[in-house]
C-alpha positions as CSV (number, residue, x, y, z in Angstrom):
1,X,21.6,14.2,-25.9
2,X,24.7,11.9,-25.7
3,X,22.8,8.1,-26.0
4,X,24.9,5.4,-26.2
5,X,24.6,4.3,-29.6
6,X,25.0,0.2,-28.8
7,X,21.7,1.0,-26.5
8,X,20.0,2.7,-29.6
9,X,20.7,-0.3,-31.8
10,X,18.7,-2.2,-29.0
11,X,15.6,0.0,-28.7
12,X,13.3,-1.9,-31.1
13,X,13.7,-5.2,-29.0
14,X,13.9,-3.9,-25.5
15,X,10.3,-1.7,-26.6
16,X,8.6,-4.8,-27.7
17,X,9.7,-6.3,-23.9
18,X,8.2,-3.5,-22.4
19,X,5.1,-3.7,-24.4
20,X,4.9,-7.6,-23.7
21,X,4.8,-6.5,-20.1
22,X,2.3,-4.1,-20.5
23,X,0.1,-6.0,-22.0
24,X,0.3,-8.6,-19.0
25,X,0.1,-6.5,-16.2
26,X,0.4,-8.0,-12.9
27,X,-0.7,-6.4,-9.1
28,X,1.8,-6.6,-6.1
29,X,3.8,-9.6,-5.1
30,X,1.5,-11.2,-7.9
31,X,4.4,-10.5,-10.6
32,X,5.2,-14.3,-11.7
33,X,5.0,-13.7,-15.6
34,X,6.9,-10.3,-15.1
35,X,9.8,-11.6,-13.2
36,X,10.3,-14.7,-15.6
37,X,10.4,-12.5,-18.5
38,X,13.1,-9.9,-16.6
39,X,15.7,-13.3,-15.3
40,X,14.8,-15.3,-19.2
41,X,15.9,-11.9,-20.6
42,X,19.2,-11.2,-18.0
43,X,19.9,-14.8,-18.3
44,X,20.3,-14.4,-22.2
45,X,22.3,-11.8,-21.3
46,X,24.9,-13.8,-19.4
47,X,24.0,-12.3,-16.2
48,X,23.4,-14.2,-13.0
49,X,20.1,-13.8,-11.8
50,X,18.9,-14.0,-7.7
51,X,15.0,-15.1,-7.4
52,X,12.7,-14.8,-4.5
53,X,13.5,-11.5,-2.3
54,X,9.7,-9.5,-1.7
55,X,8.7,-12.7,-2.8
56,X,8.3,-11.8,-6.5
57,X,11.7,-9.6,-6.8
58,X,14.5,-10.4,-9.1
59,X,18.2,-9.6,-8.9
60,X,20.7,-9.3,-11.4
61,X,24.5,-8.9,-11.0
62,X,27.0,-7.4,-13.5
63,X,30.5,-7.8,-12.0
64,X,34.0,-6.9,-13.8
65,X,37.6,-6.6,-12.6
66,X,38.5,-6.8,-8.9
67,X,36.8,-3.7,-6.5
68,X,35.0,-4.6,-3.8
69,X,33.0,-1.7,-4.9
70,X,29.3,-2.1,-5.7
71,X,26.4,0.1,-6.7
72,X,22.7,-0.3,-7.4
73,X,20.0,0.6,-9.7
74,X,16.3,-0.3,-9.1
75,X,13.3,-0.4,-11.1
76,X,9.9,-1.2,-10.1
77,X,7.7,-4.1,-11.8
78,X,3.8,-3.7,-10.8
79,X,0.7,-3.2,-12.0
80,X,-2.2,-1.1,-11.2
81,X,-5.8,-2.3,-9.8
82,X,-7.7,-0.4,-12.6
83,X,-8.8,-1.1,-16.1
84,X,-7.2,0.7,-18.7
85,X,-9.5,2.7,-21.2
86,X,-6.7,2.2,-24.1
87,X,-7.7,0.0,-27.0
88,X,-4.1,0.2,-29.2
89,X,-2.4,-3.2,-29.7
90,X,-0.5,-3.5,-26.1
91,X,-3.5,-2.3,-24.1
92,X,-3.4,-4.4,-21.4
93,X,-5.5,-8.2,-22.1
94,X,-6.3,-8.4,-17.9
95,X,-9.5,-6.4,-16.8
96,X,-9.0,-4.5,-13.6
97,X,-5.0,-4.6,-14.4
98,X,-3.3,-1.5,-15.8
99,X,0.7,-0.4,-16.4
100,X,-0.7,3.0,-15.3
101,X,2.0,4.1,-13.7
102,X,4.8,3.4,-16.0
103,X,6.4,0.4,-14.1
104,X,6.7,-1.6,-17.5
105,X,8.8,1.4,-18.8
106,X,11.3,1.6,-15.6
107,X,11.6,-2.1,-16.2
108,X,12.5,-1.6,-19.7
109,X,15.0,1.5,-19.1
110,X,16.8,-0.9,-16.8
111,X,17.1,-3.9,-19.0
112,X,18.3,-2.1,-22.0
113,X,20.9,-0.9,-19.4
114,X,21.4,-4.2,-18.0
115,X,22.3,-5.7,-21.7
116,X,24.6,-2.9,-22.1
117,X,26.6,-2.9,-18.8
118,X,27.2,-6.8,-19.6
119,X,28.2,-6.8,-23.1
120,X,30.8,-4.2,-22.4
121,X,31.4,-4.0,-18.3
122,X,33.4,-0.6,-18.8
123,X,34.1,-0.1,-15.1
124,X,35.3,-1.9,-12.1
125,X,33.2,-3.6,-9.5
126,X,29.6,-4.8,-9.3
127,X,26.5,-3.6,-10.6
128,X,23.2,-5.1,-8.8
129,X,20.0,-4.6,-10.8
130,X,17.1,-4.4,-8.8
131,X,13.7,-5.2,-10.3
132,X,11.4,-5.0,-7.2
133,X,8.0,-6.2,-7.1
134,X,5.0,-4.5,-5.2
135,X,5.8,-0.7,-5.4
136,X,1.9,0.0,-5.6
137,X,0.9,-0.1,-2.0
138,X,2.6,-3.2,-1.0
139,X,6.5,-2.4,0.0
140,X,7.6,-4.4,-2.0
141,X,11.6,-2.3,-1.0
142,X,10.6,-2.6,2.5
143,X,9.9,-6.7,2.1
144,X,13.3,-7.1,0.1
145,X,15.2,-5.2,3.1
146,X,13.8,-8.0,5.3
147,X,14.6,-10.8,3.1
148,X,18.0,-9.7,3.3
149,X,18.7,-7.5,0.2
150,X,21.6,-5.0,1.4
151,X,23.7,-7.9,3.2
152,X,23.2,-10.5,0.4
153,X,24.7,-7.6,-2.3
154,X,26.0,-5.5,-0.2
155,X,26.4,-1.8,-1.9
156,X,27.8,1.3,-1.4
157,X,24.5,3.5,-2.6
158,X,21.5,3.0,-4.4
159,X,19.5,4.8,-7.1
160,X,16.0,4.9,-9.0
161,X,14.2,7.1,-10.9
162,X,10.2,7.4,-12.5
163,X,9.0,8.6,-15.4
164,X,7.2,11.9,-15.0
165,X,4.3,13.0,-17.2
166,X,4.2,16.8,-18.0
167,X,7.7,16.9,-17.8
168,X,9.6,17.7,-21.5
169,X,11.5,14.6,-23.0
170,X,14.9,15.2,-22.4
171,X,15.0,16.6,-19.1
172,X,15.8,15.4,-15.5
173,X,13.9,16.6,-12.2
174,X,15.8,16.2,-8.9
175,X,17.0,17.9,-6.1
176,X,18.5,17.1,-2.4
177,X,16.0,16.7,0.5
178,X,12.8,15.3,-0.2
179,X,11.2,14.1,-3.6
180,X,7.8,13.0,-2.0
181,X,6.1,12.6,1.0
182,X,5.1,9.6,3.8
183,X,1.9,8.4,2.9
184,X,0.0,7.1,6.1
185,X,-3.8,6.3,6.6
186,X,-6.0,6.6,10.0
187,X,-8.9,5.5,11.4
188,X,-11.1,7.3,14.6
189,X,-14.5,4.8,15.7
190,X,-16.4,7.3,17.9
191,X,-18.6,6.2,20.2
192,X,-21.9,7.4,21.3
193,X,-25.3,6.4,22.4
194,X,-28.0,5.8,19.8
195,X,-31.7,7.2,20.6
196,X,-34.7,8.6,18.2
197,X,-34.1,11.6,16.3
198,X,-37.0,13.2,17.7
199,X,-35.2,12.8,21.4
200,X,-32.0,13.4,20.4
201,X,-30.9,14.2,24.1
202,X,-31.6,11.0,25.1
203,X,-28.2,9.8,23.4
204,X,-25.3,11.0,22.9
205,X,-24.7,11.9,19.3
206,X,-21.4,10.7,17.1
207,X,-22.5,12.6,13.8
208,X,-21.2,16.1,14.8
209,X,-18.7,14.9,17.3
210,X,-17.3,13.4,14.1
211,X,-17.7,17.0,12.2
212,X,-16.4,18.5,14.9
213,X,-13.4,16.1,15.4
214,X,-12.3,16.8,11.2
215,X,-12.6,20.4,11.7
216,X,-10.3,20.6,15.1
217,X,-7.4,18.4,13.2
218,X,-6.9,21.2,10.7
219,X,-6.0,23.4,13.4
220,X,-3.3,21.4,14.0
221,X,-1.9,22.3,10.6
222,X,-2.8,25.8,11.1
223,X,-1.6,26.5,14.9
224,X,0.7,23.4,15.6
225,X,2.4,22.6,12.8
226,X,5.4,25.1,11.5
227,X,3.9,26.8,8.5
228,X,7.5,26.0,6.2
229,X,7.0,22.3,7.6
230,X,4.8,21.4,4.9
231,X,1.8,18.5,5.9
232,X,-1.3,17.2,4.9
233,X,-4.3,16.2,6.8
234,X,-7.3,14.5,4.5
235,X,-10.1,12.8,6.0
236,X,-12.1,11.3,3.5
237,X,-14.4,9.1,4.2
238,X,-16.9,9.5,7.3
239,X,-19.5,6.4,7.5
240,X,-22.3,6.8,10.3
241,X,-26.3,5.7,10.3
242,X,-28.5,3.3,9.2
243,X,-31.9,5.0,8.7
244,X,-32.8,9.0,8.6
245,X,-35.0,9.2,12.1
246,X,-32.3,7.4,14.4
247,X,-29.3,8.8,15.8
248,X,-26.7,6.2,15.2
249,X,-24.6,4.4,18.3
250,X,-21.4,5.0,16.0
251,X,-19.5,7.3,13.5
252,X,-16.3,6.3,12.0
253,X,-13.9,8.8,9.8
254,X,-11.0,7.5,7.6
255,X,-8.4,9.4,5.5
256,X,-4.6,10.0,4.9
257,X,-1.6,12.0,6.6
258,X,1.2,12.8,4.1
259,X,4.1,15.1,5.3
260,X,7.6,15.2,4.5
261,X,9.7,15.1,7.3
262,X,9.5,11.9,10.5
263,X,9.5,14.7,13.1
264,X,6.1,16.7,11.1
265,X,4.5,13.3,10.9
266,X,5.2,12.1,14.7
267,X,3.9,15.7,15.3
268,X,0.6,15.1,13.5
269,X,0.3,11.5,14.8
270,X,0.6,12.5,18.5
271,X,-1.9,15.2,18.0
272,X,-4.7,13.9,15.9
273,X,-4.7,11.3,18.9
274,X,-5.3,13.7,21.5
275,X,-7.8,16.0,19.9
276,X,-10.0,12.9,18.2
277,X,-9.7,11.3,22.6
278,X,-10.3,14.7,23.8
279,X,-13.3,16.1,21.4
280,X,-15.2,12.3,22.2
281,X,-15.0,13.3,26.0
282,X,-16.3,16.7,26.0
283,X,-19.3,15.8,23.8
284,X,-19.5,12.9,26.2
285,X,-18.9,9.9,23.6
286,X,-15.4,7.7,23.4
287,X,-12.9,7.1,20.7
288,X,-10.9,4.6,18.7
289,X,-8.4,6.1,17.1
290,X,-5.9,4.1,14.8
291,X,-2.7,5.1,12.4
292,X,-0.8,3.3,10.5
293,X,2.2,4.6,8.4
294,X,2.5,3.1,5.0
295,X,5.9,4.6,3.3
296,X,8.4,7.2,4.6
297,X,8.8,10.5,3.2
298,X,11.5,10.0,0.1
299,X,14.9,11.9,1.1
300,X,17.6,12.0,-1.2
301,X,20.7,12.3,-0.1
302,X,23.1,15.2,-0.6
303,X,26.5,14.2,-1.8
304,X,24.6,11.6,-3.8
305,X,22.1,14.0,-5.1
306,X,24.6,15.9,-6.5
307,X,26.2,13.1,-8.3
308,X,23.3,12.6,-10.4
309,X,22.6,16.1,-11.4
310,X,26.4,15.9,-12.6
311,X,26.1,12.6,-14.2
312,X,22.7,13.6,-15.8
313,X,23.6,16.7,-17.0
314,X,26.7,15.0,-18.8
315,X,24.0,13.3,-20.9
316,X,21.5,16.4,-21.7
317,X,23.1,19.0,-20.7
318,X,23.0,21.2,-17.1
319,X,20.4,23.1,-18.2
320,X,17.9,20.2,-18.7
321,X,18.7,18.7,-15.2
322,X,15.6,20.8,-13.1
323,X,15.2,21.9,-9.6
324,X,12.4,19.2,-9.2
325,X,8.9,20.3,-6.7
326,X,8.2,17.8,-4.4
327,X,4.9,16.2,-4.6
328,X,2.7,14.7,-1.8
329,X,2.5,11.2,-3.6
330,X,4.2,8.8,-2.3
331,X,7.1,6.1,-3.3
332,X,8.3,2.9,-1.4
333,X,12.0,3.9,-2.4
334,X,11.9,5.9,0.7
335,X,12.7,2.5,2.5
336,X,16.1,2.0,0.1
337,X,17.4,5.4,1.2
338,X,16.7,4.9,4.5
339,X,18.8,1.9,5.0
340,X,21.4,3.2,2.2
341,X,22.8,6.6,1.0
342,X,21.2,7.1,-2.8
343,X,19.2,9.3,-5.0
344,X,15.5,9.2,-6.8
345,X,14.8,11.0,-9.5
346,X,12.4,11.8,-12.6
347,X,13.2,11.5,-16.1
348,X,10.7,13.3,-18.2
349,X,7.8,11.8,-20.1
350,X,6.5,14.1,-22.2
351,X,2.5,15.6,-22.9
352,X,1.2,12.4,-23.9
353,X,1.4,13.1,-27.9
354,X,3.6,10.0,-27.9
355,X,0.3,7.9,-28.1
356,X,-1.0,5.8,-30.5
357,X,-4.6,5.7,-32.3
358,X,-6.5,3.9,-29.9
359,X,-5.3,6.3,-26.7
360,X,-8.4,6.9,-24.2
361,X,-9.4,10.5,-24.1
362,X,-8.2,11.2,-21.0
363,X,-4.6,12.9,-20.4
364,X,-1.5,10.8,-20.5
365,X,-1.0,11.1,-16.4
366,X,0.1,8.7,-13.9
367,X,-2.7,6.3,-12.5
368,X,-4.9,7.6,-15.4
369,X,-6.9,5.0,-17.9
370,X,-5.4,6.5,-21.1
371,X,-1.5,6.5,-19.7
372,X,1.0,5.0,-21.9
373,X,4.6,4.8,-21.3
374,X,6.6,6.6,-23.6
375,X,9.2,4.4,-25.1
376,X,11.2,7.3,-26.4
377,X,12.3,7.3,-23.2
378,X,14.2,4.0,-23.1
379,X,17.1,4.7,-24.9
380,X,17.5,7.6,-22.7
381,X,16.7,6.4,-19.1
382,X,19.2,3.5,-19.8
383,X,22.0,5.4,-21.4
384,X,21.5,7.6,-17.4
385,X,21.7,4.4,-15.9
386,X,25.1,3.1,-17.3
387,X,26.6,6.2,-17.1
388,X,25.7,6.7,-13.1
389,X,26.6,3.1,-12.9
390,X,29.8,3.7,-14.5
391,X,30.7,7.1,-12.8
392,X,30.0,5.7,-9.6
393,X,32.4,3.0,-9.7
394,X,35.0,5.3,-11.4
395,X,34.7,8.2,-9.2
396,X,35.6,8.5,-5.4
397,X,33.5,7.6,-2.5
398,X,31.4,10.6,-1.9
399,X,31.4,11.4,1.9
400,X,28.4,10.8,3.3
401,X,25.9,13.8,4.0
């Protein structure tokens, strides 16, 4: 691996940063502590810091010579709501509050970056750090959008990346198209008309109108939906009685859509709708049926895509840079890339022998108890940040694609 050797020098203090943050985890838009220790440690660092967008979000900015050019590299900052099962010195100190997911390492990749890009600003333009708050569920990228991120630092394209457990140390995952899916949630309230058990044809019955209802939207995976346009229908939660000898007025069913295309999703949307209506009215009841779309499907961009891979494989070497699966999680970066042109993309975490004594027992996975953050990984994931930020503003526009 070619690691910048200033970075290396800088891996003992930048690891106990990201261990300080892990041990004070904090949940979305709640990341006070986290984003004073991020502008204390750029502002050390001689770079201007930008407070406030998604509320909790912190900007830094590296500039050097005279292009207008500017590029951007984001790292996100929460917490998880879950209490971690690790007992080794950094485990977190909040109950309920766990750096499952790796957030405190991205944050630490980019810092070690961020110290290096300033000390030595080898390239020409403007670097804008993003540490955004409130990946976990919140949108946090969507909220900083709002608050007026891309016309306040304007930039040409944007970048982030996630660790990614399983995955050998050393390598890269990415490819064009999409990374991860939309994650979207929806609710159907049918109503019927409650009457004894024993008389059951004296009301109308919601319980297998509701069974009925999650068995006829798998059909439209199976008959509506193109079988290489890959979606996801999961109800998971169906709620419904009170007591085992009535036959209750209501049934309600919850669960999540993922799919990775817009046009697959409005698809599913418009036709959950009409069968969850339709299969109410024929068993003679009525329904509510509500969806709400969380986060887009993550798309990375072509001509940007392929910079990366290049840029990556520079520092481990083509053959570590992987043809990366999609997976039907989810990721709020989706709303970065679809306001600029960019790339997302996994850096490899290893099996989880990285942990210390006092490791759960569980696997080192994301949203797991026993995760830890593999800090080998720092010196790594920041030497790919300079370089991409440094290539970028070297290199010619790519045409957009």
């Amino acid at each position: 691996m070619n690691l910048i050797e200033p970075i290396l020098a800088d891996v003992a203090a930048v690891t106990a940063i990201r261990r300080d943050i892990h041990a004070h985890p904090e949940l979305c838009f709640q990341e006070e502590r986290t984003a004073d220790v991020i502008a204390k440690a750029l502002t050390e660092w001689g770079i201007p810091v930008h407070r406030g967008l998604g509320k909790t979000g912190v900007v830094g900015i590296v500039k050097n010579g005279s292009s207008a050019r500017a590029v951007g590299l984001r790292a996100d900052i929460d917490a998880l709501p879950m209490t971690e099962h690790n007992t080794f010195e950094h485990a977190s100190k909040h109950q309920g509050k766990m750096h499952a997911c790796g957030h405190d390492g991205h944050t630490a990749m980019l810092l070690a970056a961020a110290k290096h890009l300033a000390r030595h600003r080898n390239f020409d333009g403007t670097v804008y750090l993003i540490f955004q708050p409130a990946e976990e569920g919140g949108g946090g990228a969507r909220e900083m959008i709002r608050n007026g991120l891309f016309e306040r630092f304007p930039m040409e394209a944007v970048f982030g990346a996630h660790n990614w457990p399983g995955m050998k140390v050393g390598a890269f995952g990415v490819n064009p198209g999409a990374m991860m899916a939309s994650s979207n949630e929806f609710r159907a309230v049918i109503h019927g008309k409650g009457s004894h058990a024993a008389l059951p044809y004296l009301g109308v019955d919601p319980v297998p109108v509701a069974c009925q209802m999650v068995m006829a939207w798998q059909t439209i995976i199976t008959r509506n939906r193109r079988p290489i346009d890959p979606g996801v229908i999961s109800a998971t939660m169906i709620h419904t009685g009170e007591a085992i000898n009535v036959v209750p007025d209501s049934a309600e069913i919850r669960g999540t859509v993922r799919t990775f295309s817009l046009e697959v999703l409005e698809l599913i949307e418009r036709r959950m709708r009409e069968v969850a209506e339709h299969t109410a009215a024929a068993f003679g009841a009525s329904c509510e049926f509500e969806f709400k779309r969380n986060y887009p499907p993550t798309v990375n961009h072509p001509a940007e895509t392929e910079f990366v891979r290049g840029v990556l494989g520079q520092v481990v070497g083509p053959e570590n840079v992987q043809a990366f699966e999609p997976t039907m999680g989810a990721e709020d970066f989706s709303f970065f890339l679809q306001a600029k042109p960019g790339c997302y993309f996994v850096i490899g975490n290893g099996d989880g022998a990285h942990r210390e004594g006092g490791h759960g027992l569980g696997p080192c996975m994301l949203h797991n108890p026993s995760y830890d953050f593999n800090d080998e990984l720092i010196p790594l994931g920041a030497t790919a940040w300079v370089r991409i930020a440094e290539e970028w503003l070297r290199a010619p526009r790519p045409v957009a694609g």
